[in-house]
C-alpha positions as MATLAB code, in Angstrom:
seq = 'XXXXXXXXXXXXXXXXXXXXXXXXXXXXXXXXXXXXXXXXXXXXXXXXXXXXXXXXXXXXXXXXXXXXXXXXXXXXXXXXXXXXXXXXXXXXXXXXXXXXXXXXXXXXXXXXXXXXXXXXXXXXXXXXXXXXXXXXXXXXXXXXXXXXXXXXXXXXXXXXXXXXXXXXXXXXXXXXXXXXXXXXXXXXXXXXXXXXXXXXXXXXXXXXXXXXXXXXXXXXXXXXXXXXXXXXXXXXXXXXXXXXXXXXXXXXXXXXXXXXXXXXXXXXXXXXXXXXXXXXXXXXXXXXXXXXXXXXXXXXXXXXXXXXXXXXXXXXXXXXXXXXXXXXXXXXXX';
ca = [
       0.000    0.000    0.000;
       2.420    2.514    0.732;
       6.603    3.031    0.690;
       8.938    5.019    2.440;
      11.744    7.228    0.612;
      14.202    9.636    1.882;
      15.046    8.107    4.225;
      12.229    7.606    5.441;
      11.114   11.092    5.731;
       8.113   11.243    2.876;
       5.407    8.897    2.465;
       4.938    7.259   -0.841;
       1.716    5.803   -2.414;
       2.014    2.658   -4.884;
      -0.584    4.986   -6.958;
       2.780    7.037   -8.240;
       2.410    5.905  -12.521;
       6.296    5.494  -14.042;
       6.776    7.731  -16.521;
       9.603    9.151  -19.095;
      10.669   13.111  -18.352;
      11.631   14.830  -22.327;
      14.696   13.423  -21.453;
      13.693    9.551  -21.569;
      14.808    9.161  -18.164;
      12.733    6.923  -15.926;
      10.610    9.341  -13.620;
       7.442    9.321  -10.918;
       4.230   11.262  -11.795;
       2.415   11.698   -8.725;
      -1.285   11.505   -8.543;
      -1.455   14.046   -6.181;
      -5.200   14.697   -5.879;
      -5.104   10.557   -5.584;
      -2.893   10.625   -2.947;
      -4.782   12.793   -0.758;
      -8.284   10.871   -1.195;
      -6.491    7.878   -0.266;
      -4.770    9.399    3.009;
      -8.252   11.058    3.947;
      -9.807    7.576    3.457;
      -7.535    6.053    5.757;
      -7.840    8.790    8.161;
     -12.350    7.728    8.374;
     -11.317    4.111    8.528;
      -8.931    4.258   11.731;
     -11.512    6.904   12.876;
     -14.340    4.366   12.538;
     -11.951    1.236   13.603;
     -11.440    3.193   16.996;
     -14.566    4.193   17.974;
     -16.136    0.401   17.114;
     -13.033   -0.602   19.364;
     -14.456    1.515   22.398;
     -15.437   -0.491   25.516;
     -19.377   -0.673   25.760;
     -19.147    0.842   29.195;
     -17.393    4.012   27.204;
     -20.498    4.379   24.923;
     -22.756    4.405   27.642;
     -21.083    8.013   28.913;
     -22.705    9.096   31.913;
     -22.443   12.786   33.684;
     -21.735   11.583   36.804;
     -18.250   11.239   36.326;
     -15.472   12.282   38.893;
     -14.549   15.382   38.120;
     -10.826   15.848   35.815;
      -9.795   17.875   39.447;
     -10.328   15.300   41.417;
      -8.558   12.507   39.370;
      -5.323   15.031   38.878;
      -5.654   15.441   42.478;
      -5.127   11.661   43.684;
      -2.894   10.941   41.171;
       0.839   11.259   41.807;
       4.156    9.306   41.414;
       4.780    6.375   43.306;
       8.278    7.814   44.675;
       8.608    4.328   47.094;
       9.402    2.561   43.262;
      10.523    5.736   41.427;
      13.352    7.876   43.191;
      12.832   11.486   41.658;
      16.354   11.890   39.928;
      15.526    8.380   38.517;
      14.265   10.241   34.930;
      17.408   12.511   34.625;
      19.418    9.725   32.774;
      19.600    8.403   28.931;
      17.852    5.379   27.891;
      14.315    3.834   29.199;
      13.072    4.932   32.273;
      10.086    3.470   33.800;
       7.840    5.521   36.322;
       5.307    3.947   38.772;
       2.211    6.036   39.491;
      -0.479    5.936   42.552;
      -3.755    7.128   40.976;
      -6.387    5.977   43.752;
      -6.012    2.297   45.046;
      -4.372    1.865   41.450;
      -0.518    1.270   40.752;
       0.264    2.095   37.226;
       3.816    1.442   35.220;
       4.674    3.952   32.529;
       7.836    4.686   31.164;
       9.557    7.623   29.660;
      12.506    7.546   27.277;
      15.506    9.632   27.594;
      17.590   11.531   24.655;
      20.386   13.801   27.209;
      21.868   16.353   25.910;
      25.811   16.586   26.687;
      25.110   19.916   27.891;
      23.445   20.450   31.283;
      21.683   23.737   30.086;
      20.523   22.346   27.102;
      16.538   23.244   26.750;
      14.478   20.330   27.417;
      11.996   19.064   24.670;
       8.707   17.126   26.271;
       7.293   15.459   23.419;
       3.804   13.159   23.651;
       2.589   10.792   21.507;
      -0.998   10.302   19.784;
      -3.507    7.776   21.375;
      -2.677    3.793   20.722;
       0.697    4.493   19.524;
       2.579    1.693   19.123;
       5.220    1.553   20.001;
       4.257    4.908   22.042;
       7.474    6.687   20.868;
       7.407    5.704   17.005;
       6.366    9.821   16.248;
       9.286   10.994   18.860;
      11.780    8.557   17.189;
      11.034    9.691   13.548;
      10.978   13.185   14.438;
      14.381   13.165   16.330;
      16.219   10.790   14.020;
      17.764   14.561   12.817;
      18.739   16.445   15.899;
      18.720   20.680   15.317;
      21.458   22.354   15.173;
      21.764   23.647   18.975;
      21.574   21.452   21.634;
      18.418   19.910   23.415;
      17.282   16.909   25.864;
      14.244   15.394   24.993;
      12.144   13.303   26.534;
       9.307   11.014   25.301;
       6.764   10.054   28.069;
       4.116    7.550   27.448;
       0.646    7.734   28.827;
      -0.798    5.618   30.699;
      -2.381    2.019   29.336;
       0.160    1.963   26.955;
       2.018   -1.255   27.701;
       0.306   -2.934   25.385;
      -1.703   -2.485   21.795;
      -5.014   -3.697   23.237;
      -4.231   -1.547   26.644;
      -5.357    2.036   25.111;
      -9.062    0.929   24.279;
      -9.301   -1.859   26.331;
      -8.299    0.915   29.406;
      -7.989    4.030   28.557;
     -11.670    4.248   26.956;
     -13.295    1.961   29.612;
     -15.070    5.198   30.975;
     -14.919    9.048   31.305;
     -12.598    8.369   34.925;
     -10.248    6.340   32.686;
      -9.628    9.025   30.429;
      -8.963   11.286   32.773;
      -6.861    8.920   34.638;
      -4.509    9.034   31.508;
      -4.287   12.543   30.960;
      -3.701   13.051   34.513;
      -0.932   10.170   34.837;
       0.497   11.713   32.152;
       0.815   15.226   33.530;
       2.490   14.047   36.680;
       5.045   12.115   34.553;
       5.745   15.306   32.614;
       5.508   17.076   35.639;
       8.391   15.277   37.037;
      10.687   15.612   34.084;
      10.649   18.783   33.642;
      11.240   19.386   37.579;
      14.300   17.088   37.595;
      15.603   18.472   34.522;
      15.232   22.085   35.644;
      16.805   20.766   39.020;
      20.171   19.723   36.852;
      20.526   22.937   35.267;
      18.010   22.530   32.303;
      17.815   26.671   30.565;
      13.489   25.961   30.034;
      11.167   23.733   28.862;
       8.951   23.492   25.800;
       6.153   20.702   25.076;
       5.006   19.427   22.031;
       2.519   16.433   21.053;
       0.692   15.040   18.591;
      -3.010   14.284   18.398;
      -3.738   13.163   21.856;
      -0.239   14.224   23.188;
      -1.389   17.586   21.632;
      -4.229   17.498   24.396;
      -2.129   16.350   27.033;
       0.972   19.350   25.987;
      -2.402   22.110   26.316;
      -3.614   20.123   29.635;
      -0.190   20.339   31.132;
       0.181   24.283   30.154;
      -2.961   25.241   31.184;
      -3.314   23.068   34.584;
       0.675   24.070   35.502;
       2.278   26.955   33.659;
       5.913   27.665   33.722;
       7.015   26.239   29.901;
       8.064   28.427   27.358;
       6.312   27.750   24.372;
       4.020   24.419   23.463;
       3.627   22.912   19.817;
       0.174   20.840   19.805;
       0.282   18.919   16.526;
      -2.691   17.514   14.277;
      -4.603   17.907   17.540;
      -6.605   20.475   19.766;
      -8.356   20.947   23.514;
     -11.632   19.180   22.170;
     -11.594   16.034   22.085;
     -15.349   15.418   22.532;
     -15.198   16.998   18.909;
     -13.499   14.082   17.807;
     -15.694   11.489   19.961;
     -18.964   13.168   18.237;
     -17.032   12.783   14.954;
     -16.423    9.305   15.534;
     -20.045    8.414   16.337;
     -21.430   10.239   13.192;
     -19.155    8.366   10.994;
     -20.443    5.235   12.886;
     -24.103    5.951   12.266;
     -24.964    6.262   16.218;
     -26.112    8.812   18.536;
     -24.279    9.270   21.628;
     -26.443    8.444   25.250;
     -25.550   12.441   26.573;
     -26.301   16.364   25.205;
     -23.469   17.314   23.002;
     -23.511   20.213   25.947;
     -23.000   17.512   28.410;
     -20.171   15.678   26.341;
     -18.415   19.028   26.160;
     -18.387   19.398   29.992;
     -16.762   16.228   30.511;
     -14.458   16.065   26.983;
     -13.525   19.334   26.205;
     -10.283   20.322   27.302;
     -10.539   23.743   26.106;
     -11.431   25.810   28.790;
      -8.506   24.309   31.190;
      -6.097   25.180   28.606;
      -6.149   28.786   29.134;
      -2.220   30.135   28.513;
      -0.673   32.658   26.955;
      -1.472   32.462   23.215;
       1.287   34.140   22.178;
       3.508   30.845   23.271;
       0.889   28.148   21.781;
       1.947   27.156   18.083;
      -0.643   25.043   16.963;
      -0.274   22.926   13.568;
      -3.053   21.113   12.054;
      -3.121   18.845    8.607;
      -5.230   20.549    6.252;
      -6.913   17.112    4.883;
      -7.282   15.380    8.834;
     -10.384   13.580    9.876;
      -9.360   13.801   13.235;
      -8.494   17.195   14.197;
     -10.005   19.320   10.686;
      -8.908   22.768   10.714;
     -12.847   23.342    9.728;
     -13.526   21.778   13.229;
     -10.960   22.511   15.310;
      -8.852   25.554   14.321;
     -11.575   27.975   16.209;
     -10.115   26.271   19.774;
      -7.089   28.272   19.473;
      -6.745   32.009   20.074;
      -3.840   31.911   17.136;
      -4.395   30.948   13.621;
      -2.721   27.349   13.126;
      -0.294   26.472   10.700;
      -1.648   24.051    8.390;
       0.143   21.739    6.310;
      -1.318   19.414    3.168;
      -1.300   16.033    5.256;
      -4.113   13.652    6.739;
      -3.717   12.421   10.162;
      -2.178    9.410   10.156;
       0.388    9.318    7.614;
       1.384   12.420    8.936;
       3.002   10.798   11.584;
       5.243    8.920    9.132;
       6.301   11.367    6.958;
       6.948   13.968    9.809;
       9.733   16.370    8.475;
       6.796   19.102    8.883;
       6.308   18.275   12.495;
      10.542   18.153   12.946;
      10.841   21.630   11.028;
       7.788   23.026   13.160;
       8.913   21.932   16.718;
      12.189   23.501   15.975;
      10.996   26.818   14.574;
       9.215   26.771   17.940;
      12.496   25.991   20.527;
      14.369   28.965   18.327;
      11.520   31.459   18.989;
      11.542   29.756   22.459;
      15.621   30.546   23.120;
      14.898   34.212   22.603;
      11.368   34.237   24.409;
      12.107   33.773   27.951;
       9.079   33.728   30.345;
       8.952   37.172   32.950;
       9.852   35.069   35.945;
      12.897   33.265   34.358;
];
């Protein structure tokens, strides 16, 4: 179905028709308005696939839900299996939260910088990414030219491929219990990184790790810039979305899903420091949809969702353009 090339930096469709250039030389033609038909296709069919993949107790949403506050609140790290300073080193680092009665292993991975005052990168993946730092890997395969640390920190319920939907999804608390597991994990980094001499800290995510980088700025403060990619605050957007495409009408208001699902009105931060991109042909986060949830106009770029996240030299080029407005940006308190 599809091919990589450039080193693995552009995705390629098997729709491409040989050709000969004036020259006779063997060339591609590109279908391009093919291409992007295709890539929108795919983006409805893993829309669909996920939400007929959500538990039955999801789909049933009730509004009497634990409040988000309540589940950041009782979640924290487990520090008894997870000494503090344990993140600030290179490699695989694996975190043990307390949310409730509930012990949950997550892990972050570790690029370090040489240099101690290096900026530190926070990067989050999408939901059911597998493996959970596939985007962060691509992305990173080209370091910038100045020096960074950046760390990759997995959510929650995502040990596993059947762990996101299977977990994550299996109610409203569940969700919330990932985005909040997920805050305390980036929560820590950046503290222990900051601790060692780290200059500041900028997030960046895609799709769901988009919500999670806007979560974490609005609930906590203190970064310099954030990048949310192919993604923004609503997600109950995206869950009515999914349910259209499916043919079925959700058991709540779309008033009452937006209380519970969208993120938007915790993400309050200074919109000069959010740099939003979104993919101009995405099922998941449209610009149509979605663009209105920021207070700056996003950059858009001619992708679909998912193979976005393969061919991801847009994402590389934009988180960069965003830690060299960052060097020169510092917050007032820095």
């Amino acid at each position: 179905m599809t091919g990589l090339v450039g080193g693995g930096e552009r995705p390629v469709s098997v729709l491409m028709l040989a050709s000969l250039d004036r020259n006779g030389r063997r060339g591609w033609k590109v279908c391009i308005t093919m291409w992007d038909s295709v890539a929108t296709e795919i983006d409805r069919w893993v829309l669909r696939s996920m939400h007929h993949r959500m538990p039955a107790s999801f789909r049933d949403i009730r509004t009497d839900s634990p409040t988000f506050d309540d589940v950041l609140a009782e979640t924290a790290v487990d520090e008894r299996h997870t000494p503090p300073d344990s993140v600030y080193a290179p490699g695989v680092r694996e975190v043990r939260l307390r949310s409730g009665d509930e012990s949950i292993t997550c892990h972050v991975r570790v690029r370090l910088s040489p240099d101690p005052a290096a900026p530190l990168l926070i990067f989050h993946h999408g939901f059911s990414e597998m493996p959970y730092y596939n985007s962060w890997q691509r992305i990173f395969r080209r370091m910038p030219a100045f020096p960074i640390s950046t760390v990759c920190i997995q959510a929650p319920f995502h040990n596993h491929w059947r762990e996101p939907f299977r977990e994550a999804f299996r109610s409203v608390r569940r969700v919330y219990q990932t985005f909040a597991g997920s805050l305390r994990l980036m929560e820590l980094v950046q503290r222990q990184f900051e601790v060692a001499g780290a200059a500041y800290t900028v997030l960046a995510g895609v799709s769901w790790g988009g919500v999670t980088s806007m979560l974490y700025a609005g609930q906590f403060g203190g970064v310099r810039a954030v990048a949310p990619m192919l993604s923004s605050p609503n997600l109950a957007q995206v869950i009515r979305d999914g349910a259209e495409l499916m043919g079925e009408e959700l058991p709540i208001s779309e008033a009452e899903l937006d209380d519970l699902l969208n993120f938007t009105p915790r993400c309050g931060f200074d919109a000069a420091r959010v740099f939003p991109l979104l993919g101009r042909t995405d099922r998941f986060f449209s610009p149509e949809r979605h663009a209105a949830n920021y207070a700056t106009e996003p950059v858009i770029i001619p992708r679909a969702h998912v193979f976005a996240l393969y061919g991801v030299r847009p994402l590389r080029e934009h988180i960069y353009s965003v830690m060299e407005w960052a060097e020169t940006h510092p917050l007032r308190d820095e």
